[in-house]
N, C-alpha and C positions, 0 to 999 in steps of 0.2 A: 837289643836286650830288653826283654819284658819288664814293664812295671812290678816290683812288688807289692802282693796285695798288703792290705795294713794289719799287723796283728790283730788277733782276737783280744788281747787287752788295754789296746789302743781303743777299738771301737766300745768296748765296755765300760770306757771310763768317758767317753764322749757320752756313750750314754746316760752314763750316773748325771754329769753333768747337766743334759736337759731334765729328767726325767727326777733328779734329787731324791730317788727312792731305794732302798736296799734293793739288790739281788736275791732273789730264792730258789729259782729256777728257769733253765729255759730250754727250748729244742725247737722240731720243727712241726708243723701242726698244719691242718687243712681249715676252714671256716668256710660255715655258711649261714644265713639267717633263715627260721621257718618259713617256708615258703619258695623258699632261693632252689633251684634246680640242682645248680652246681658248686663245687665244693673251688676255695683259690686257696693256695699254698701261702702259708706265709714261716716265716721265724719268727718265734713267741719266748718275748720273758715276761715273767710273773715279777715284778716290783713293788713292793707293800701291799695292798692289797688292790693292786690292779695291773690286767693282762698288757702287754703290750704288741703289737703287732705289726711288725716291719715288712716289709715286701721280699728282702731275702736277708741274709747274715752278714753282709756287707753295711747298710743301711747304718745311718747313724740318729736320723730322725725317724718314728714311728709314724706307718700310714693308720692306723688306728686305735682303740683301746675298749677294753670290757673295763666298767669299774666294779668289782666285787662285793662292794658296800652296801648294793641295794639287790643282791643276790639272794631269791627265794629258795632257790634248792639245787642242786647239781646229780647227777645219775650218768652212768655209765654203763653200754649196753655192748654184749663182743657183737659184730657182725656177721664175722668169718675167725678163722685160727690164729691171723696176724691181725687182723683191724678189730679197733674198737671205737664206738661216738657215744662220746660225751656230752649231753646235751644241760645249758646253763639255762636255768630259767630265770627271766628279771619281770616286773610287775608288769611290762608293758613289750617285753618281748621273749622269744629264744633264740639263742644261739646253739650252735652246733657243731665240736670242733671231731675232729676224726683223725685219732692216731694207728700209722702202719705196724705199730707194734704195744702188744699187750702190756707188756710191762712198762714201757714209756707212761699208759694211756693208765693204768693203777697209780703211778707213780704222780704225775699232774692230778688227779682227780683229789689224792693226799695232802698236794700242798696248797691247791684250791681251796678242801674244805678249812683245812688248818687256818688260812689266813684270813676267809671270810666266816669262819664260826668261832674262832678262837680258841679251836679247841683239836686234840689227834684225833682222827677217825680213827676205832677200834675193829670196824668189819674189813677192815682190808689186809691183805693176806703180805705183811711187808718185813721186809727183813733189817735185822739190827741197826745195822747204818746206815739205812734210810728213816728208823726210826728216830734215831740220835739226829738226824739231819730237821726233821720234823720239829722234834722237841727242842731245838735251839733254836731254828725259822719261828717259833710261837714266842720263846721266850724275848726276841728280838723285835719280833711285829706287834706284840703287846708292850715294850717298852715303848717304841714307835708311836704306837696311838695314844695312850696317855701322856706323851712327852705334844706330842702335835696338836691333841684334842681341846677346843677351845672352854676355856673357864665355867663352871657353871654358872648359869646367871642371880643373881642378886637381889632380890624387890627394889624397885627406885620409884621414885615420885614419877607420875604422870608430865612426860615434855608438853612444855607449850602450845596451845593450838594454833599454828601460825595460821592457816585456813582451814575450816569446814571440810573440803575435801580429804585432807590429809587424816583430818578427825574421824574422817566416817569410814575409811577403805587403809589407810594406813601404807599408801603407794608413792610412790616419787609420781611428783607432776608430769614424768617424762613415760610415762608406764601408757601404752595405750595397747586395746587388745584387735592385736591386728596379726598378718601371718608375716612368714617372712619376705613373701615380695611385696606384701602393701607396706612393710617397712624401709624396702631399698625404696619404693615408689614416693615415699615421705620424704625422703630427704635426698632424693635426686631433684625433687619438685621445688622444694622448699628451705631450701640450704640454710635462709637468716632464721629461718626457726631454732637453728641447734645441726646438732650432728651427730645423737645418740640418742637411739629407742630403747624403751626397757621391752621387753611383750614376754606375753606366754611362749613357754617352748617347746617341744616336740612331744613333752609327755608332763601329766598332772603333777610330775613330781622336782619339777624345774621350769627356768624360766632362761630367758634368751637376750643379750646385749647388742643392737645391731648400732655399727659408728662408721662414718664415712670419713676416709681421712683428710683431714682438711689442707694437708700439706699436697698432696695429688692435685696434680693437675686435673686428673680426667675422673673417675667414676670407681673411688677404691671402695669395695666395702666390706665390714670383716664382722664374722659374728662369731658370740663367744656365751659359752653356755655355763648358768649359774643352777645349782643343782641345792636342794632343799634338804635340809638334814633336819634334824632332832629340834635345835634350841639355834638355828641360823640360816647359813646362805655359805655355798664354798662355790668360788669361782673356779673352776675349773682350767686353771695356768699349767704350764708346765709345774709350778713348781704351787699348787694348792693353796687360794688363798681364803681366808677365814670371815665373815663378818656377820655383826648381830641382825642387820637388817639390812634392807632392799635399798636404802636411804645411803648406807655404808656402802654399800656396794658401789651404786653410780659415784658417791665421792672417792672412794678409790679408783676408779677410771678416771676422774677428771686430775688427781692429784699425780696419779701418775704418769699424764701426760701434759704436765704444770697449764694447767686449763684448757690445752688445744679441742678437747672434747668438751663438749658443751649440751647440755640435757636440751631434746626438742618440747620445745615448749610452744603449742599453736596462742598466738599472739590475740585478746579481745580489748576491741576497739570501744571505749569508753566518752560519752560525753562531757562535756567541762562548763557548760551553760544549759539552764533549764529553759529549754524556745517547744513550746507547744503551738503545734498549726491549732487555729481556730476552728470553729464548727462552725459552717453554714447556715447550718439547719437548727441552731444551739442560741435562742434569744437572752440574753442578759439581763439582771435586773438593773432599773433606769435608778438614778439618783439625781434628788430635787437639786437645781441648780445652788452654785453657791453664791451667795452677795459677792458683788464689787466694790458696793457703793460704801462711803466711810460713816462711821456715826458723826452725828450734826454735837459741836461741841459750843457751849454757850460761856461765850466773855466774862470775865468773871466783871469785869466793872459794867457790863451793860445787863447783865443778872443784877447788880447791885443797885444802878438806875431804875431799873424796871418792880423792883420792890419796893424804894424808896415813892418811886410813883404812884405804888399800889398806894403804899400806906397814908400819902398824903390825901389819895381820894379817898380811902376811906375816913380819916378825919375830919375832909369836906362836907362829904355827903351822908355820912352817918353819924359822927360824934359831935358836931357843931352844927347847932339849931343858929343861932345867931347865923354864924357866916351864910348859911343854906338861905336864910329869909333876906338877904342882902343879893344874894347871885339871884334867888328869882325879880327880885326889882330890878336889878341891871337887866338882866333879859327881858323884862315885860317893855324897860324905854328902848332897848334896841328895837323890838318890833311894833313899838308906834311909831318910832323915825321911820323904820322902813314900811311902815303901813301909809304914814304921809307920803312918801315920795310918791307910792302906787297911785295915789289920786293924784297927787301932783300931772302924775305921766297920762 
């Protein structure tokens, strides 16, 4: 006996579950991007205001998604009696979906516009109770966005300059602009750097989180795309997350994974003693040698002898006539003594 498949509202509550967004509509739809040849079948619901796109009606997880929010215009063209394509224009691409039946393909185009203009399309030729279905889808996806829509912002004092850099560009130290394989190529190379790149992303209107899980053994890496709005930053989660800046951003990836993520940050290598090589060819100025030798210090009682002597000579020889005419007599009989003995010899 065959498996039973799962109900249709088993899977649509698994769905609600990843995807946390109301129902508005859904069915079966073809897709291609301009440019793309051929058309891939998918099962498409429209959940607040954005598409999602499963592989077939079974699927509980979405292989991809249109978001509505940055939707310039939508157009609806018949091809044939049954088919019509709908072509989605967004700033940096088109989309292309193609329904086998006309009324389907009015019917999507209505609740498209409704949920990304916030308003009923009045040129479409649509009947009572798809209008009442319209006008409750708005009145629900506008409660939606104002209930989800983050705060206006406030004036606040200018944050601290922790570095120069952060002052002049206003980027996480972990932001480098690189593509996304020079970002796997980062931190396959360099693991003690970190393990989360911020970079540009696929288009001017979003930027790109790439992190290597550190609990892997081998080579895991996952990227996740952060998309620029009005007055912030929405990461792009299952389930939509909010933040004022690029700064908030990276700290919600590291908080929510109690630090295992780690911003890469290229490491510079600083000196801690000022050693300059000399110059060769660089002659110095000479400086006069300095003394060794110590100053000559005079005794004080042989300074006091040597004054006292002074001043007896000068009593001798200058203030006293008497004594003077006495010492030249003793010197004139020393040198007739010694003038005798000379004959004598």
């Amino acid at each position: 006996m065959s498996a039973q498949a799962p109900a249709p509202r088993v899977r649509s509550k698994k769905r609600t579950q990843i995807t946390a967004l109301p129902l508005y509509f859904s069915g079966f739809t073809m897709k291609r991007r301009k440019g793309e040849t051929d058309y891939q079948q998918y099962y498409a619901e429209l959940r607040g205001n954005v598409i999602f796109l499963y592989e077939n009606e079974k699927k509980s997880e979405y292989s991809e998604k249109l978001e509505l929010q940055h939707l310039d215009s939508v157009s609806l063209v018949r091809m044939d009696v049954n088919t019509e394509e709908m072509t989605l224009a967004f700033p940096q691409e088109e989309v292309q979906l193609k329904f086998e039946n006309c009324d389907n393909g009015e019917e999507w185009k209505a609740f498209i516009y409704t949920v990304a203009k916030l308003e009923i399309p009045t040129r479409l030729q649509l009947l009572p109770g798809q209008l009442l279905r319209l006008k409750e889808t708005l009145e629900q996806e506008q409660a939606r966005q104002t209930t989800s829509a983050p705060p206006a912002e406030e004036p606040s004092p200018p944050a601290p300059l922790h570095c120069y850099e952060d002052a002049m560009t206003g980027l996480p130290p972990c932001f480098f602009t690189v593509s996304r394989s020079q970002a796997v190529a980062m931190l396959k190379e360099s693991p003690s750097h970190g393990n989360m790149i911020l970079r540009p992303g696929s288009n001017s209107l979003s930027y790109a989180v790439t992190v290597r899980d550190p609990q892997f053994s081998g080579l895991s890496i996952k990227h996740y795309k952060v998309n620029i709005v009005h007055n912030g930053f929405i990461i792009e989660l299952d389930n939509p997350v909010y933040k004022k800046t690029l700064n908030e951003v990276i700290d919600y990836f590291i908080k929510q994974t109690d630090g295992r993520l780690k911003p890469y940050i290229e490491s510079h290598d600083y000196e801690v003693a000022i050693n300059l090589l000399d110059d060769p060819h660089k002659t110095r100025p000479t400086m006069p040698p300095r003394s060794t030798s110590q100053p000559q210090f005079t005794p004080k009682d042989t300074l006091m002898t040597r004054q006292r002597s002074q001043s007896c000579a000068e009593n001798t020889y200058v203030n006293d006539n008497d004594a003077r005419g006495d010492f030249l007599q003793e010197l004139q009989g020393k040198f007739q003594i010694r003038k005798g003995t000379h004959w004598q010899l």
